[in-house]
KEKE-3310 file (N, C-alpha, C; in steps of 0.2 Angstrom, whole numbers, plus 5000, padded with zeros to 4 digits):
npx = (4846:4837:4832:4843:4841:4830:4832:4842:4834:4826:4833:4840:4829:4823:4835:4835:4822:4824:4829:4836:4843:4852:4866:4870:4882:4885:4900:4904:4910:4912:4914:4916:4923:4937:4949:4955:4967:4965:4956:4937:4923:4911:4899:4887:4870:4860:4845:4834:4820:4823:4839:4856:4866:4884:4895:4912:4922:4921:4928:4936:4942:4941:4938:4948:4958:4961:4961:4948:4943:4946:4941:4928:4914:4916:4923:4915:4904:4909:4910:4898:4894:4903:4897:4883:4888:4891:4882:4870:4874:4868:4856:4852:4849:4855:4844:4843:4849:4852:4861:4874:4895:4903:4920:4930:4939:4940:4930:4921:4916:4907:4894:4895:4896:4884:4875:4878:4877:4862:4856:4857:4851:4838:4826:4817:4815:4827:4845:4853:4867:4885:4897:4913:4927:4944:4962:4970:4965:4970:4977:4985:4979:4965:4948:4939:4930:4917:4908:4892:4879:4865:4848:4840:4822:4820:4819)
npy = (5184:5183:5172:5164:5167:5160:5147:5145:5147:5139:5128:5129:5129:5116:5108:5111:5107:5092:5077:5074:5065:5058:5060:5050:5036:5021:5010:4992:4979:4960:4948:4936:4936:4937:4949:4963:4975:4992:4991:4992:4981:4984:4994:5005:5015:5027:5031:5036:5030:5017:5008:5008:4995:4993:4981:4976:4968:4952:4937:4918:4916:4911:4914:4916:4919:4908:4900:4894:4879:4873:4874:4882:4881:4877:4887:4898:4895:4898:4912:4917:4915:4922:4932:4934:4932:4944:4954:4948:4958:4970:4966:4960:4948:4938:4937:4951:4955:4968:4970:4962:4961:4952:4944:4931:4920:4911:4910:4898:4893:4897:4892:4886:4894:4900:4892:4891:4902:4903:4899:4906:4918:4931:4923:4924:4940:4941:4950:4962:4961:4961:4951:4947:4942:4938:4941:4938:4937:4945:4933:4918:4905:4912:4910:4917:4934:4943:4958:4964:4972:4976:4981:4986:4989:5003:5002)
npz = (4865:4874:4874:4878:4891:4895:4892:4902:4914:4915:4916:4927:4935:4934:4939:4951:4956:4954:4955:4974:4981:4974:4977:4987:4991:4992:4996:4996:5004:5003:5014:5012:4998:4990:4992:4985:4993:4992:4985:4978:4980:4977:4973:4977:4971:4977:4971:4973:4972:4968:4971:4964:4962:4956:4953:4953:4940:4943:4947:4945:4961:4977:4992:4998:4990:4981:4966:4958:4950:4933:4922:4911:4916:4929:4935:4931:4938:4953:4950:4950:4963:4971:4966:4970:4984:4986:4983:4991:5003:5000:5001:4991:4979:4965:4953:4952:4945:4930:4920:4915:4911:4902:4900:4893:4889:4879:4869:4863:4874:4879:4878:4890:4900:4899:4904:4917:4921:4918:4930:4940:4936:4933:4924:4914:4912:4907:4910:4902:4892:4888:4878:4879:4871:4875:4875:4887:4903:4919:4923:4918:4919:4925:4916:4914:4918:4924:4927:4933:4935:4947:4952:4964:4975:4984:5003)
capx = (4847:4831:4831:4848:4839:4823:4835:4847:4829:4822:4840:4840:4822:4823:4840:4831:4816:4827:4832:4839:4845:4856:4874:4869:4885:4892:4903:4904:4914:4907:4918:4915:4924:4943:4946:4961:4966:4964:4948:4931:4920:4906:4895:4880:4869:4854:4843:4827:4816:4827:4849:4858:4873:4889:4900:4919:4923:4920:4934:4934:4946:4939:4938:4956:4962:4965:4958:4941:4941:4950:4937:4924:4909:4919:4925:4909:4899:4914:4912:4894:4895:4905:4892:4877:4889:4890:4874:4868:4877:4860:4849:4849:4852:4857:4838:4842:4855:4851:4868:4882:4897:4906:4926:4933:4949:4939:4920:4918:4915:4900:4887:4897:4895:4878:4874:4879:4872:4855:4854:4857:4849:4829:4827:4810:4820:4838:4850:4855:4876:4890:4901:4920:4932:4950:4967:4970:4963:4975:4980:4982:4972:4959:4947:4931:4927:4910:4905:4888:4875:4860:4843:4834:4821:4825:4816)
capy = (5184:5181:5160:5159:5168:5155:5142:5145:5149:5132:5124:5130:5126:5107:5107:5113:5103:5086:5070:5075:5058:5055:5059:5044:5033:5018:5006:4985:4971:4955:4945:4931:4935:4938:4959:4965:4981:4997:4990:4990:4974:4985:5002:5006:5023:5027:5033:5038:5026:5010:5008:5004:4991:4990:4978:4976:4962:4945:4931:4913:4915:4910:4919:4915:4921:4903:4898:4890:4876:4875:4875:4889:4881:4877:4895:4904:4893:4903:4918:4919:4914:4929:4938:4932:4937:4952:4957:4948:4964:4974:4963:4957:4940:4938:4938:4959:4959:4971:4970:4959:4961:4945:4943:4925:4918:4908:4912:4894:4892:4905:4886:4882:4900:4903:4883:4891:4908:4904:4894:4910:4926:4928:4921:4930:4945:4941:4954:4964:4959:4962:4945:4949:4937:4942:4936:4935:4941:4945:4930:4913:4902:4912:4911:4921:4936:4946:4961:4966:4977:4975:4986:4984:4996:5005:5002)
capz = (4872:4876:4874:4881:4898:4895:4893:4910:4921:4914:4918:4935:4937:4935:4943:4960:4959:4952:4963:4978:4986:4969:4979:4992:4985:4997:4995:5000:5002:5007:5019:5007:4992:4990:4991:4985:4996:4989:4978:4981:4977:4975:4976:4976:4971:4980:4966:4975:4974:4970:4971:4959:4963:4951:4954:4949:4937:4949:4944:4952:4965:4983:4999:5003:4982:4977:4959:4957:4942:4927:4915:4910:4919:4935:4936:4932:4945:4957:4949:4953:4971:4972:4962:4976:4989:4986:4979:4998:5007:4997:5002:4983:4973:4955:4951:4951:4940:4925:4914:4915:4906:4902:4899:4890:4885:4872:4863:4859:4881:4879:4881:4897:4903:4900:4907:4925:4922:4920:4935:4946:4933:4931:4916:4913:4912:4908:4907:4895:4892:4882:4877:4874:4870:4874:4872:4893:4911:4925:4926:4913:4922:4925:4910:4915:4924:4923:4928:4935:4939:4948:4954:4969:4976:4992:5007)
cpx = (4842:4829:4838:4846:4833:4828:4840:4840:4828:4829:4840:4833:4821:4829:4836:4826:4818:4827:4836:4844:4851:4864:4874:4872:4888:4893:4902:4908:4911:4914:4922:4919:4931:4943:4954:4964:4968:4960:4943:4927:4915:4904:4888:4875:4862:4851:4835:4823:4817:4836:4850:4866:4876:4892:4906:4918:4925:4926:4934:4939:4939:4941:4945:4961:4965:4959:4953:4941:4947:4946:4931:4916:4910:4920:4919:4905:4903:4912:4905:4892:4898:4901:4886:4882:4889:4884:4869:4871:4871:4857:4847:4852:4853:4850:4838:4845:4851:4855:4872:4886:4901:4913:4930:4936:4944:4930:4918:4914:4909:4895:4887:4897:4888:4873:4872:4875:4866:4854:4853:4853:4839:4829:4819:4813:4826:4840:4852:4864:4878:4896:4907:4924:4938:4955:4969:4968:4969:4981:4979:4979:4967:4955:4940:4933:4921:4909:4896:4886:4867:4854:4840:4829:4824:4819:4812)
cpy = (5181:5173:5159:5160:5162:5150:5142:5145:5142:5127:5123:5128:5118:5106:5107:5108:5093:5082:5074:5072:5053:5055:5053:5039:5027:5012:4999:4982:4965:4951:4936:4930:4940:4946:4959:4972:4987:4996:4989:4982:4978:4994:5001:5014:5022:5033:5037:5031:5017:5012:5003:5002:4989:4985:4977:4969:4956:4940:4925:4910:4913:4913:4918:4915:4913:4898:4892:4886:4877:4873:4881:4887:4879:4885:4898:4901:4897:4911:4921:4916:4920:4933:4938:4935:4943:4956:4956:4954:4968:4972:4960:4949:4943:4937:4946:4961:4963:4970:4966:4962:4956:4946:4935:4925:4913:4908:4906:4891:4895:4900:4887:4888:4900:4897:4887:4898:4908:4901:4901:4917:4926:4928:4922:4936:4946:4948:4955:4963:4960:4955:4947:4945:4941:4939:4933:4939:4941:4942:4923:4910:4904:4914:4914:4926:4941:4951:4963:4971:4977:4982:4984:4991:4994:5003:5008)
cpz = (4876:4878:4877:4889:4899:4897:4900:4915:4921:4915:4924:4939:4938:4936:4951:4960:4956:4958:4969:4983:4982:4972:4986:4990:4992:4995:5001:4999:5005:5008:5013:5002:4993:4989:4991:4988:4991:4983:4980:4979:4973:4976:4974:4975:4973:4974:4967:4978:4971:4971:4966:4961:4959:4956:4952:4946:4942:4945:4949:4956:4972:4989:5001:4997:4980:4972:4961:4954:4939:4920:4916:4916:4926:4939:4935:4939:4951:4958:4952:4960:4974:4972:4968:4981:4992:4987:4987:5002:5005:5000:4994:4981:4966:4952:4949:4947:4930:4918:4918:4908:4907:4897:4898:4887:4879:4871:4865:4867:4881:4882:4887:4901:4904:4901:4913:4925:4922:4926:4941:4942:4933:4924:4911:4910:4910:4907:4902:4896:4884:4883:4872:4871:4869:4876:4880:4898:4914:4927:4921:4915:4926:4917:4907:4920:4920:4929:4929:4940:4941:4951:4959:4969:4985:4997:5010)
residu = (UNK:UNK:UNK:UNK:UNK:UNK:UNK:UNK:UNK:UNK:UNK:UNK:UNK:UNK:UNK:UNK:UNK:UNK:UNK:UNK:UNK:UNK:UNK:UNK:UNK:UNK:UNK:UNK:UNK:UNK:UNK:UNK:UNK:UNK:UNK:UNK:UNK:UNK:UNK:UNK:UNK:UNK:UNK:UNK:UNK:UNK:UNK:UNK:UNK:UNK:UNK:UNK:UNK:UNK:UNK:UNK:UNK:UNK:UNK:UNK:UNK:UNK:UNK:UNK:UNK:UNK:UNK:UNK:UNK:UNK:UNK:UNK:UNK:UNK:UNK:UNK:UNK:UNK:UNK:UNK:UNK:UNK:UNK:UNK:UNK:UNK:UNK:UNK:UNK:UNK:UNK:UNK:UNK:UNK:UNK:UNK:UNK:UNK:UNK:UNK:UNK:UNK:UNK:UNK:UNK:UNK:UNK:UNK:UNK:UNK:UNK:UNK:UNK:UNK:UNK:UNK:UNK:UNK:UNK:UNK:UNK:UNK:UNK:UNK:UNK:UNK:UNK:UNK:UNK:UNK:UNK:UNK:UNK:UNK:UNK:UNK:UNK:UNK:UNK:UNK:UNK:UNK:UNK:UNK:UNK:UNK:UNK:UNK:UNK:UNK:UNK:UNK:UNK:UNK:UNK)
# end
């Protein structure tokens, strides 16, 4: 009985003296980038002493949802224009991105993806990423979309 009351005081004890500023949660769209209603582009979590910005899967449609390209390095260049949109509503670029996750209709496109992706990632640092390959996205000719998540600090 004795370690289950230790363990609850010392629960309670670093509950009380923890972050405070972790339910500061707001969401973005950026004007720039096609927004489908009833979906965010983005959120972000106020973490203390940085935010951390997800993003929804970016795909490379244009600010008016009409298809980017019809190849893999065509569409990611899109995709990340989107991703930079967004990320400017922070105050960030693609320099902060921490993880991607990346979604393609064909693996062997991965050069021609990651051609256009280092042009916009810090490439000192790249991100850590997950590379899927799956049979189709939302829509047949789209043949990429990506996910990220980036870190600034706060002001």
């Amino acid at each position: 009985m004795k370690k289950i009351l230790v363990l609850v005081f010392t629960a309670i004890f670093l509950f009380s003296f923890g972050q405070k500023k972790m339910n500061n949660v707001e969401y973005k769209n950026s004007a720039e980038v096609f927004t489908i209603k009833g979906l965010s582009q983005s959120t972000s979590i106020d973490c203390g002493n940085s935010r951390m910005i997800l993003l929804s899967g970016q795909v490379p449609l244009d600010a008016a949802g009409n298809l980017v390209g019809n190849d893999v390095e065509k569409q990611t260049q899109q995709v990340f224009k989107n991703i930079e949109s967004i990320l400017k509503e922070y105050g960030a670029t693609a320099k902060d991105i921490v993880k991607l996750g990346i979604f393609i209709t064909d693996i062997s496109k991965t050069p021609d993806f990651r051609k256009i992706r280092d042009l916009y990632i810090n490439l000192q640092n790249p991100p850590v990423s997950s590379l899927v390959e799956v049979s189709r996205l939302f829509r047949d000719d789209v043949l990429i979309e990506v996910e990220a998540t980036a870190v600034i600090k706060n002001k």
